[in-house]
C-alpha positions, 0 to 999 in steps of 0.5 A: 500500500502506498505512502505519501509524504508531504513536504513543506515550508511555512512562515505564518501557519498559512502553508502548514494549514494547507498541508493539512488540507492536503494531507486530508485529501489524500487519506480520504482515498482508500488504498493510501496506507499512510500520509506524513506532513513534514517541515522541510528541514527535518524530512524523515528520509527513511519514511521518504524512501518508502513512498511512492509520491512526495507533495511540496508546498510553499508560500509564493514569494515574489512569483517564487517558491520559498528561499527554504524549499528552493534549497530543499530542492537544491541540495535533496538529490543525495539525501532525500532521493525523489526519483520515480516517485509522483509529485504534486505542489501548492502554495499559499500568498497574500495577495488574491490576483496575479500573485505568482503563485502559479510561477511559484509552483512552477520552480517546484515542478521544475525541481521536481523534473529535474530530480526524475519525478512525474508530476500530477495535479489532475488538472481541469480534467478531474472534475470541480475544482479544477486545480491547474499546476497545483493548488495555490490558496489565499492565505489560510485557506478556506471556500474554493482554496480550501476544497481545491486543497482537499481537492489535490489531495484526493487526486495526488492520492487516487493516482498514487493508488492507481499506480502503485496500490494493493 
């Protein structure tokens, strides 16, 4: 059965908040045996090494992932070994329209890709909400931020399970 770890950076609460959301997401999917939030600096690695797929999120900083989650991607390839695994992002910011969150997902993505992982978010294809490259919430999350964090939860999980389930 597979396991799902999520990986954070968080500076007001903001983005652990979403993790959580996320996090319930993936456990509402019947297959996945186990979800674990982790902070970005104290990663379980041998946790990590049993799953199948990795969830990192961020707060957006001037149209960028975190300086913390950059270096998380930058210095894992050794330690935290992300290849073949599945992997999926969100991101939290203060600002409502056009705050860079969907650029802030993309340098994860682009980390992500570049450490061999698949990336899947379900996109407008798995229903409402439709989650683009990920979900990007408003500060705490909450109404449609909110269900599009459950939202990738769900689908980082179904897929997790369709992949490697049983």
């Amino acid at each position: 059965m597979p396991k799902i770890a999520i990986i954070y950076h968080s500076e007001s609460g903001n983005t652990e908040a979403m993790a959580v959301m996320v996090a319930g997401g993936c456990r509402s999917v019947a297959g996945v045996d186990e979800v674990r939030l982790m902070h970005w600096d104290a990663v379980d690695r041998d946790y990590l090494d049993q799953c199948r797929a990795v969830i990192l999120g961020s707060p957006n900083y001037e149209g960028c992932c975190s300086w913390q989650m950059k270096k998380f991607l930058d210095t894992s390839a050794d330690a935290a070994p992300l290849a073949d695994k599945l992997g999926g992002v969100f991101v939290t910011q203060n600002w409502p329209g056009g705050g860079g969150g969907s650029f802030a997902e993309m340098t994860m993505i682009a980390g992500m890709l570049v450490r061999g992982m698949m990336i899947y978010a379900g996109g407008i294809a798995r229903g409402h909400p439709p989650i683009h490259f990920g979900a990007v919430a408003r500060r705490i999350p909450e109404g449609i931020d909110r269900e599009r964090a459950i939202k990738l939860g769900v689908n980082i999980g179904e897929k997790t399970v369709e992949l490697w389930g049983k």
